[in-house]
C-alpha positions as CSV (number, residue, x, y, z in Angstrom):
1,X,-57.4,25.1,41.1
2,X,-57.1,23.8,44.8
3,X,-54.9,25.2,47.3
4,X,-52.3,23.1,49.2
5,X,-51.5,23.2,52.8
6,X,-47.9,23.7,53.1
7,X,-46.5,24.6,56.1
8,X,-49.7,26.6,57.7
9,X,-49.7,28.1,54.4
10,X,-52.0,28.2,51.8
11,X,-50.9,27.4,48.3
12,X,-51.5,27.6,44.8
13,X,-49.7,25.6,43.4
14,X,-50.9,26.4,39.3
15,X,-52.8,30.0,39.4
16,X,-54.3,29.0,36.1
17,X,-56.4,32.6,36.4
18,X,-53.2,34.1,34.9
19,X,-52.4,32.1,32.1
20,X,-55.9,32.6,31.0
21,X,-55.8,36.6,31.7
22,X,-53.1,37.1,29.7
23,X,-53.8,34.5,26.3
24,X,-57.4,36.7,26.9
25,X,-55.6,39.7,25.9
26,X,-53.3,38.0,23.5
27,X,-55.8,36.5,21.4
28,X,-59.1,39.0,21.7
29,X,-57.6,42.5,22.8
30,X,-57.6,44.7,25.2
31,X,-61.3,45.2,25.3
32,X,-61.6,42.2,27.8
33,X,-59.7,43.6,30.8
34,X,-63.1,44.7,32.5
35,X,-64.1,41.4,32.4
36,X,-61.4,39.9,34.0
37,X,-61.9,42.3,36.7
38,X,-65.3,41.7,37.4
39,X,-64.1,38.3,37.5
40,X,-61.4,38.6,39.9
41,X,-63.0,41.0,42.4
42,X,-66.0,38.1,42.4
43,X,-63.3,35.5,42.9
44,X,-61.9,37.2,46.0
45,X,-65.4,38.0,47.4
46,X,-66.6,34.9,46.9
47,X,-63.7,32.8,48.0
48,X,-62.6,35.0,50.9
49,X,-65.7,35.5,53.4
50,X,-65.4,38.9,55.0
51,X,-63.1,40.7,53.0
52,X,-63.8,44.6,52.5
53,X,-65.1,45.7,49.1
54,X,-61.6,48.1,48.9
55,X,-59.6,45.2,49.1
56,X,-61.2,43.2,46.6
57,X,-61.2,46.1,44.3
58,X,-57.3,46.8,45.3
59,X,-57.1,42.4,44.2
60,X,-58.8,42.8,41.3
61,X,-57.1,46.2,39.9
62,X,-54.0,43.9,40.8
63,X,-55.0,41.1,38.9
64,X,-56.0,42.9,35.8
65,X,-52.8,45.3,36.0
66,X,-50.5,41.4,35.4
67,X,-51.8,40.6,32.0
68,X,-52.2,44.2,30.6
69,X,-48.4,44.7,31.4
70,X,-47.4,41.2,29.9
71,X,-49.7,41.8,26.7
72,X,-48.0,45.5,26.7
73,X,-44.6,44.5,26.9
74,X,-44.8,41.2,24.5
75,X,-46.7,43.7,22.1
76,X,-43.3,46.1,22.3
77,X,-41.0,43.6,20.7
78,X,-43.3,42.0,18.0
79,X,-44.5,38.9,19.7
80,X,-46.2,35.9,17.9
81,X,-48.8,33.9,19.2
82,X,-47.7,31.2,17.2
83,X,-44.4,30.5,19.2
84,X,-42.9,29.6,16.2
85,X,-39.6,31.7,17.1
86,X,-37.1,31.1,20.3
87,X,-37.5,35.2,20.9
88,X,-41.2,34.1,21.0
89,X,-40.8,31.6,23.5
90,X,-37.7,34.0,25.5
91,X,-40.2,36.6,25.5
92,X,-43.4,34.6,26.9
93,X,-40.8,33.3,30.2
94,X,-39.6,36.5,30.7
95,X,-42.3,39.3,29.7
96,X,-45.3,37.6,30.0
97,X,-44.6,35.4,33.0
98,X,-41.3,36.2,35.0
99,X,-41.5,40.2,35.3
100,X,-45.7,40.5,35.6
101,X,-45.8,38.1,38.4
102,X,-43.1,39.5,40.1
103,X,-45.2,43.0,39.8
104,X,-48.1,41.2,40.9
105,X,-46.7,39.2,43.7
106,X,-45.4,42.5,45.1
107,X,-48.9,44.3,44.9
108,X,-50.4,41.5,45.7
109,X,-48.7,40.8,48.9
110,X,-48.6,44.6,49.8
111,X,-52.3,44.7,49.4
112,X,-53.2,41.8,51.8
113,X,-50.3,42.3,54.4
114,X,-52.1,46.0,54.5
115,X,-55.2,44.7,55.0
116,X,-54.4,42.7,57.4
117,X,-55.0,39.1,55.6
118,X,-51.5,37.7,56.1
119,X,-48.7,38.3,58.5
120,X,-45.6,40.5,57.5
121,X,-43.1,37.9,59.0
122,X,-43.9,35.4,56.3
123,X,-43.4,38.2,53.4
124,X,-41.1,36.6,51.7
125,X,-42.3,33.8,51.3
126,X,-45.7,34.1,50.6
127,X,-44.1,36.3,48.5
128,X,-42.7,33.6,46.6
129,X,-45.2,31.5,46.4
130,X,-48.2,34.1,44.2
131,X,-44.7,34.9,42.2
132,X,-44.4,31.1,41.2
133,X,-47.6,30.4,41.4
134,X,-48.4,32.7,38.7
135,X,-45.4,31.7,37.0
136,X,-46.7,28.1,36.4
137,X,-50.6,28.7,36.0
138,X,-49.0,31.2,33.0
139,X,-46.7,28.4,31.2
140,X,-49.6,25.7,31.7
141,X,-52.8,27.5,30.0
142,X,-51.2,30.3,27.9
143,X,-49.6,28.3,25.3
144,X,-52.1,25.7,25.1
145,X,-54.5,28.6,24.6
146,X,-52.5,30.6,21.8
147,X,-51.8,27.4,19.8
148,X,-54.7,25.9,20.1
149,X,-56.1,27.1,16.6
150,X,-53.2,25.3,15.0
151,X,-54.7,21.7,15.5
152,X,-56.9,22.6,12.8
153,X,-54.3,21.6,10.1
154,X,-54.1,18.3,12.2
155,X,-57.5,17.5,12.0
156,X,-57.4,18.3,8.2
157,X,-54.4,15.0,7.6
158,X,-56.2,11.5,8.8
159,X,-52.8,10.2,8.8
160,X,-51.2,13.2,11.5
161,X,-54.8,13.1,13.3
162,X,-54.2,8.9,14.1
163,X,-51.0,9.8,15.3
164,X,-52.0,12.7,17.4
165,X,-54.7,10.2,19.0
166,X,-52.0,7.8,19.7
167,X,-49.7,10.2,21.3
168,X,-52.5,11.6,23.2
169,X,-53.6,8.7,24.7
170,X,-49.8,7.5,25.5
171,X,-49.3,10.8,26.9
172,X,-52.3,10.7,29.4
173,X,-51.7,7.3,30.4
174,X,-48.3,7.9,31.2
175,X,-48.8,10.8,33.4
176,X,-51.4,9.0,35.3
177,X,-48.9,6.1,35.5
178,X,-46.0,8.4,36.8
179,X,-47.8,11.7,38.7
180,X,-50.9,9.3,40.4
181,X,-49.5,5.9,40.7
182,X,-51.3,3.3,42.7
183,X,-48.9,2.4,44.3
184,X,-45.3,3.9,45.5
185,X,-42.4,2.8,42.6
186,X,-39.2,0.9,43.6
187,X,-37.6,3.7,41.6
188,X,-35.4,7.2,42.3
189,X,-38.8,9.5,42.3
190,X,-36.8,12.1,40.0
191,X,-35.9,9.5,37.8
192,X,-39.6,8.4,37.4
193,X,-40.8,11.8,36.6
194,X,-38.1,12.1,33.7
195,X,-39.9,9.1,32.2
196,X,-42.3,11.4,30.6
197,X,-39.6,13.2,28.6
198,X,-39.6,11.2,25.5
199,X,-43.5,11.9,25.1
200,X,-43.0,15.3,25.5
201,X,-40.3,15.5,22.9
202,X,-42.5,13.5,20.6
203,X,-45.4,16.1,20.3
204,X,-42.7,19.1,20.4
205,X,-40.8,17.3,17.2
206,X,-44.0,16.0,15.4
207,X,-46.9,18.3,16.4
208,X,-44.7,21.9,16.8
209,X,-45.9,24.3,19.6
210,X,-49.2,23.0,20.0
211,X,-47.5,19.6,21.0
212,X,-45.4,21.0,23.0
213,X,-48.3,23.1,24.9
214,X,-50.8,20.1,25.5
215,X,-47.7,18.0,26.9
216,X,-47.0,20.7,29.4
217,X,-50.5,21.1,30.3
218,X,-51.5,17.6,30.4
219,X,-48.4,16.4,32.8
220,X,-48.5,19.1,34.7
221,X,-51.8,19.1,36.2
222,X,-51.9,15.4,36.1
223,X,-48.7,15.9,38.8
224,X,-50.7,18.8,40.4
225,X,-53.3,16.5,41.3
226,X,-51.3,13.9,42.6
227,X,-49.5,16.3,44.8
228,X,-52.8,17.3,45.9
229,X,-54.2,13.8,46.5
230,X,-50.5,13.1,48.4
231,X,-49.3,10.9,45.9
232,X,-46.8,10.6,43.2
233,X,-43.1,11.4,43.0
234,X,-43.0,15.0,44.6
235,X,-44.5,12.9,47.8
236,X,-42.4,10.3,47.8
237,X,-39.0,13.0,47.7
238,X,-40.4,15.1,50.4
239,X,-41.5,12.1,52.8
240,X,-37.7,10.8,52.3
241,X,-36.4,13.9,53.1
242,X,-38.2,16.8,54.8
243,X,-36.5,19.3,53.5
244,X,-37.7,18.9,50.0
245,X,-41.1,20.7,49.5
246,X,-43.5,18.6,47.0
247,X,-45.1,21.8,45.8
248,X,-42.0,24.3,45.3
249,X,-40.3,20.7,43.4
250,X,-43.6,20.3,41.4
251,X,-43.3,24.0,40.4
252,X,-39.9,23.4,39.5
253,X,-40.9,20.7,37.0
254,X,-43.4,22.6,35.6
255,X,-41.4,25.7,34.7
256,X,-38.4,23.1,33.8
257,X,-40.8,21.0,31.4
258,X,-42.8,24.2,30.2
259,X,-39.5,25.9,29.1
260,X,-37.8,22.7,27.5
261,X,-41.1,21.7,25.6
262,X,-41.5,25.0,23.9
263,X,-38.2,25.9,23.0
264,X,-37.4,22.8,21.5
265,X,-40.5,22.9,19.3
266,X,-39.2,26.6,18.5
267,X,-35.9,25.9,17.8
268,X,-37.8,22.9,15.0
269,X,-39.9,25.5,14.0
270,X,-37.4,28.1,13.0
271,X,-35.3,25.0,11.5
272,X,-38.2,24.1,9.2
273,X,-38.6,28.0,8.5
274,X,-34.9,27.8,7.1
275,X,-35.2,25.1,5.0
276,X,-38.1,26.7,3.5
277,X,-36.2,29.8,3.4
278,X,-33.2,27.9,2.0
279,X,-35.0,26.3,-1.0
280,X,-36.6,29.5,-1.6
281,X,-33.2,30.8,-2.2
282,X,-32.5,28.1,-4.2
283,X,-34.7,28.5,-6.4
284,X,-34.3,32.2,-7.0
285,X,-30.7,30.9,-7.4
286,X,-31.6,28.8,-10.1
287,X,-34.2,30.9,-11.9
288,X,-31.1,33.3,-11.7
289,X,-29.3,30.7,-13.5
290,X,-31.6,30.3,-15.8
291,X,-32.1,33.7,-16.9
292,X,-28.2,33.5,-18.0
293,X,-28.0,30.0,-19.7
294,X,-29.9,27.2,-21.3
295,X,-31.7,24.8,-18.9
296,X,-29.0,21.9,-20.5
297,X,-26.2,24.1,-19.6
298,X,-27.2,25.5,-16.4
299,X,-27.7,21.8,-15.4
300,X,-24.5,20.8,-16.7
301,X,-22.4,23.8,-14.8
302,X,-24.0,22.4,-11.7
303,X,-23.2,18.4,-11.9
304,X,-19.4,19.7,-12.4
305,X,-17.4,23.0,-13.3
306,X,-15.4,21.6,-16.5
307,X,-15.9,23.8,-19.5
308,X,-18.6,22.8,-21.9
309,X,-18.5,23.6,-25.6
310,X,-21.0,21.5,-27.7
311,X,-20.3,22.2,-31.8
312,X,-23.7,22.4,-33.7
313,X,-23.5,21.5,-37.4
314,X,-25.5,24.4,-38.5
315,X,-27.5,26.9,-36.5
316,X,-28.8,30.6,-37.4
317,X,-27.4,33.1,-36.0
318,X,-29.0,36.9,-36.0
319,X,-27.1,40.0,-35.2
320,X,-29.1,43.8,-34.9
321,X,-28.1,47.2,-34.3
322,X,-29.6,50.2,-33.5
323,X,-28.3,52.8,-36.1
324,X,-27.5,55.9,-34.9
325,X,-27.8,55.2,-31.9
326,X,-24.6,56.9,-30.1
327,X,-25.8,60.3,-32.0
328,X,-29.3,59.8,-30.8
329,X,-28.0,58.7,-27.1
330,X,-26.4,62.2,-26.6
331,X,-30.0,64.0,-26.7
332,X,-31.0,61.7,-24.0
333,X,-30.2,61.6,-20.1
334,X,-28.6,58.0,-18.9
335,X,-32.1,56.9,-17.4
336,X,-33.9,57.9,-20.9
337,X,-31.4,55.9,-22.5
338,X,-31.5,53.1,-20.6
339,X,-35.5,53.1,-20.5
340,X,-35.4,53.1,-23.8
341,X,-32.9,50.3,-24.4
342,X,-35.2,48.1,-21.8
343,X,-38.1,48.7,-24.0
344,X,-36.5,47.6,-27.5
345,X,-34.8,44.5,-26.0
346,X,-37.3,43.2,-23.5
347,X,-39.8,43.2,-26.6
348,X,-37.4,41.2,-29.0
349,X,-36.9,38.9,-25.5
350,X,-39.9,38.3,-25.9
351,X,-39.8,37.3,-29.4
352,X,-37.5,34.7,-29.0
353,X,-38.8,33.0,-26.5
354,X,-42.1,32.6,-28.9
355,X,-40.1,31.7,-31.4
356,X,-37.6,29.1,-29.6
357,X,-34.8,31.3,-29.9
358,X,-31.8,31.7,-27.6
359,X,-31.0,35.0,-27.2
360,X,-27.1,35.0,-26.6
361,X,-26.6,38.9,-25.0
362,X,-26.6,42.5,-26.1
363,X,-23.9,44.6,-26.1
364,X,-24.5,48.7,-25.8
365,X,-27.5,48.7,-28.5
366,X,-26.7,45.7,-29.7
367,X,-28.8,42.6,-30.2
368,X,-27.7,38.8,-30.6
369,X,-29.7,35.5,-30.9
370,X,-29.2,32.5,-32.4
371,X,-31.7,29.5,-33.5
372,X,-31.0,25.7,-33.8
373,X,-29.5,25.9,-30.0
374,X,-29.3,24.6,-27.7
375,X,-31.8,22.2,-28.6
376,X,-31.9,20.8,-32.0
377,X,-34.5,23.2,-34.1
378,X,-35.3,21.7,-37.6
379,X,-36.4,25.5,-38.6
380,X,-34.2,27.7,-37.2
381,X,-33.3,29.7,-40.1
382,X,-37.1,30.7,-40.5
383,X,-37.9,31.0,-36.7
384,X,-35.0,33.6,-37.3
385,X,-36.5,35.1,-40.2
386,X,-39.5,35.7,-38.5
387,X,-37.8,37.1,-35.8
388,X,-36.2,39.3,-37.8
389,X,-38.9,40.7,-39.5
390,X,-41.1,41.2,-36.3
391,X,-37.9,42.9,-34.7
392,X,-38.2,45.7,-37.4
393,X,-41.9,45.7,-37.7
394,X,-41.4,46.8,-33.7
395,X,-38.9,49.6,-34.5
396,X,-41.0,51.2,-36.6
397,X,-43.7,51.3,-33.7
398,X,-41.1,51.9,-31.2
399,X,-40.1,55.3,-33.7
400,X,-44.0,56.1,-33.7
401,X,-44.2,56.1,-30.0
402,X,-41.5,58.2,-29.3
403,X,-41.4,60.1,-32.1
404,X,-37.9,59.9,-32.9
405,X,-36.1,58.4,-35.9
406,X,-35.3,54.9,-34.8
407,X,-34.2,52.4,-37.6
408,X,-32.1,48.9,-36.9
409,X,-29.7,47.2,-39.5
410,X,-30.0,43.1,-39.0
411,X,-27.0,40.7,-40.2
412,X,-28.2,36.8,-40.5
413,X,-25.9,33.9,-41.3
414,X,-26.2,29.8,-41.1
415,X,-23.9,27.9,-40.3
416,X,-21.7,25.5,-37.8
417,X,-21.1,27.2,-34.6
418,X,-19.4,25.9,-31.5
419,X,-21.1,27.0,-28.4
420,X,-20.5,27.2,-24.8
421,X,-19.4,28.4,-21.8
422,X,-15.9,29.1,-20.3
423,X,-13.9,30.9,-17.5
424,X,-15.1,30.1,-13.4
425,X,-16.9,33.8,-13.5
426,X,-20.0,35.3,-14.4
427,X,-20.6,32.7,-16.5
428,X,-22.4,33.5,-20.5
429,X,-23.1,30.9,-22.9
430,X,-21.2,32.6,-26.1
431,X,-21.1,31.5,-30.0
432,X,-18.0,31.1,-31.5
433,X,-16.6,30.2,-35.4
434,X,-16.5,32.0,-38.8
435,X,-20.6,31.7,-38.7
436,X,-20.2,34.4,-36.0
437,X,-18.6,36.5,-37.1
438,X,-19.8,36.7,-40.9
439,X,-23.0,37.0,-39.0
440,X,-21.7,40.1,-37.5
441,X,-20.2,41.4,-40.7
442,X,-23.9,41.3,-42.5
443,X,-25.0,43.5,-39.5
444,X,-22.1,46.0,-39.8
445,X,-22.7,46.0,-43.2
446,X,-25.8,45.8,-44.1
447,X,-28.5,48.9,-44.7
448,X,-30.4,50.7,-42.4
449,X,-33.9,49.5,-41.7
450,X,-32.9,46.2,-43.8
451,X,-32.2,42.6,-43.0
452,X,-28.8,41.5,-44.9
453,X,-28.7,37.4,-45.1
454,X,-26.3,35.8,-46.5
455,X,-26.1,33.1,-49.5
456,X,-26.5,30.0,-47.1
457,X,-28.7,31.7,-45.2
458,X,-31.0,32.6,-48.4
459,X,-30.9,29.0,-49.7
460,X,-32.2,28.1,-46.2
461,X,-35.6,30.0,-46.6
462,X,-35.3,31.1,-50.8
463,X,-38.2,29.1,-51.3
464,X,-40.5,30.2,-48.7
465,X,-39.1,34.3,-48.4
466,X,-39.1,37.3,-50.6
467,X,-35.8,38.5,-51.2
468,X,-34.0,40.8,-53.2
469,X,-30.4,40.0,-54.5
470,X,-28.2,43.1,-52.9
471,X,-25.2,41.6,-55.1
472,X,-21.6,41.1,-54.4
473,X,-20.3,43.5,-51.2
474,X,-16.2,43.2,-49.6
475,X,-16.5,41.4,-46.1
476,X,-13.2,41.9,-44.5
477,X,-11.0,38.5,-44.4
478,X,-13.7,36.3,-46.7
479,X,-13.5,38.6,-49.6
480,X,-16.3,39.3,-51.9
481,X,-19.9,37.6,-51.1
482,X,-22.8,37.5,-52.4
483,X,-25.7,38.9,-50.1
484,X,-29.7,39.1,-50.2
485,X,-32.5,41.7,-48.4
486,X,-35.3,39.7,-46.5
487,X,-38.4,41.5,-47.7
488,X,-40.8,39.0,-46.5
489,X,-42.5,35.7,-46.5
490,X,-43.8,34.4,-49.8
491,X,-47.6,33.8,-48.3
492,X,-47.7,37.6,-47.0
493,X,-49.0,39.8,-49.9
494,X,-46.8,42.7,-49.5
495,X,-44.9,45.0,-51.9
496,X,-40.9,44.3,-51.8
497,X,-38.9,47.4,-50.3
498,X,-36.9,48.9,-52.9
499,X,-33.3,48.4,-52.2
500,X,-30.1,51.5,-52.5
501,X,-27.3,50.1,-53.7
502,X,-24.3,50.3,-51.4
């Protein structure tokens, strides 16, 4: 921090004070303002011989006021120290840099012209000079200060911590080739400072804010020292023509580097936030997906949209119903029903997913599942079976619980099925063929708190089940068939329900 001569003026060309004022406040709090203070009025009574106490208290109180105001104001609209977002980095220029060193300059420059320290002709622009000054010394320590905790990942990845080192050393050795050159370059002196670009674009795109911080800080007082020692490109502009300033150019580039460093790592930041976002969504999406179909369907719908029907040469296939249900619905109010209807179905979900089933939908109190699909099941019509009799096991529960009369009629049938999905909209993988819907006629049929199977369904599990013959009943468009009550497995020692004639 070494003042400049320019012009029978003093300058500062990086007021690093400020930048480390306001990341101070960012980082630990409030709490610290007396301390930087104390700090401040020492500064200005050590560095300025004779100056009254009152002005070095009206200095300090003026340097304290800057950073509270920034942290204030970048507190008001949610900043982050981690840069990561462009409001972030739009917010840091403009909050905590542009508007509390213009509030400082002005105090600042009030309070000295007052006390007599500096002439009122040269206002202005002394004015401008604490105004950029603090400007620069803000963008060149602040965000190297509130990033610098995320170089801990780094360290963490030997691979990313080589390259860091690389960079590092690249980017140092370039701004001493560039800002404090041995000798003066055959080249445009603009055009040599631009050189260090592509280095500060590497750490923006590879190492994210922290990159982008450490560039700025790095070239920037590597320049600042070369404009102090009377060297680099900033000299060689203003010696060929004198109405280019080295420092007010040098302050330029910082502010110009500072601003394009951190907002492209921001803008790479919230792009990596998206994607993240994006396959978050995506997954929801297909979890979604999932919840509605089959994993082999879901993934066929989205390779291509034909319509997929796969026929199964024999499958189980398990309708239920709640009986009574529309008279029992009447004594309850739409959110007791619907409670009620989540508690039934959300256990028998349950169910078949222990059981390998596919549950197909339910419609009002309704319940349909189906085994042996969509993967091949070698025991579907006894995972069903199960099912079945676990399903009114929990009814009777379910009736103790609530205390209410709940009983459920079950219809099972094997047989070929096709099964699919078709339409573009609100897709539902469906069953279809007679099995179906002689399925559905054992439900619609059957007795209350029994399961009704039918005869291929009985020689399916005869062997290994309890059943009682219920005899010969009408279903509508087969006729007469012969139908069975599924009391129970064989290896269970329970008494067989009685069964009521129809």
């Amino acid at each position: 921090m070494v003042p400049i001569e320019q012009q029978g003026v003093r300058v500062w060309p990086l007021w690093l004070p400020a930048g480390l004022a306001q990341a101070a406040l960012l980082l630990f709090g409030r709490r610290l303002y007396p301390g930087i203070a104390i700090g401040s009025f020492l500064f200005s009574v050590c560095q300025s011989q004779g100056i009254s106490w009152f002005l070095a208290v009206a200095i300090a109180f003026n340097n304290t006021l800057q950073p509270l105001v920034g942290a204030t104001l970048l507190k008001r609209v949610g900043f982050r120290n981690d840069l990561q977002r462009q409001q972030d980095v739009i917010a840091l220029f403009t909050l905590a840099t542009i508007l509390p060193s213009a509030l400082s300059a002005t105090l600042g420059m009030l309070t000295v012209n007052l006390g007599g320290m500096m002439d009122w002709d040269t206002f202005g622009r002394n004015w401008f000079q604490w105004w950029i000054g603090n400007i620069t010394g803000t963008l060149t320590l602040m965000p190297v200060l509130l990033t610098c905790r995320q170089w801990g990942a780094i360290a963490k990845t030997p691979r990313r911590c080589a390259e860091a080192l690389v960079w590092l050393c690249l980017l140092t050795a370039a701004s001493w080739l560039i800002f404090y050159p041995t000798s003066e370059t055959p080249f445009a002196p603009y055009s040599i400072a631009s050189l260090s670009f592509p280095l500060i674009i590497w750490g923006a795109l590879r190492f994210g804010q922290m990159g982008a911080a450490l560039s700025t800080a790095i070239l920037t007082n590597v320049a600042t020292w070369g404009v102090i020692q009377n060297k680099g490109p900033f000299i060689v502009a203003a010696r060929a023509n004198a109405a280019v300033q080295p420092v007010e150019s040098l302050q330029a580039f910082i502010c110009v580097t500072a601003l394009t460093a951190l907002t492209l790592a921001a803008v790479m930041a919230e792009r990596e936030q998206m994607k993240v976002w994006l396959e978050a969504e995506k997954e929801k999406s297909e979890q979604l997906l999932l919840n509605i179909l089959p994993l082999p369907i879901a993934n066929q719908l989205k390779q291509n949209h034909r319509t997929i029907a796969d026929s199964f040469a024999e499958a189980t296939v398990l309708f239920a119903d709640i009986v009574n249900f529309t008279k029992l619905s009447a004594t309850l109010s739409p959110h007791e029903l619907v409670a009620l209807l989540n508690e039934i179905f959300s256990a028998f979900d349950q169910m078949a997913e222990r059981h390998g089933l596919e549950k197909i939908k339910t419609i009002g109190d309704a319940y349909m599942v189906v085994g042996g699909l969509p993967f091949p099941q070698e025991n579907h019509a006894e995972a069903i079976a199960d099912m079945a009799l676990e399903m009114q096991a929990e009814m009777h529960q379910f009736s103790d619980r609530h205390q209410m009369p709940f009983s459920m009629r079950i219809g099972i049938n094997t047989g070929p099925v096709i099964a699919g999905v078709i339409g573009t909209k609100k897709f539902i993988y469906d069953l279809w063929g007679d099995t179906v819907n002689v399925a559905s006629r054992m439900e619609s049929q059957g007795i209350a708190g029994q399961i009704q199977v039918t005869e291929a369904t009985y020689k399916c599990l005869c062997d290994r089940y309890h059943f009682e013959p219920r005899g010969e009943i009408a279903i509508k468009g087969r006729g007469q068939m012969n139908t069975y009550i599924l009391a129970g497995r064989k290896s269970a020692s329970m008494p067989l329900p009685t069964v009521q004639a129809n």
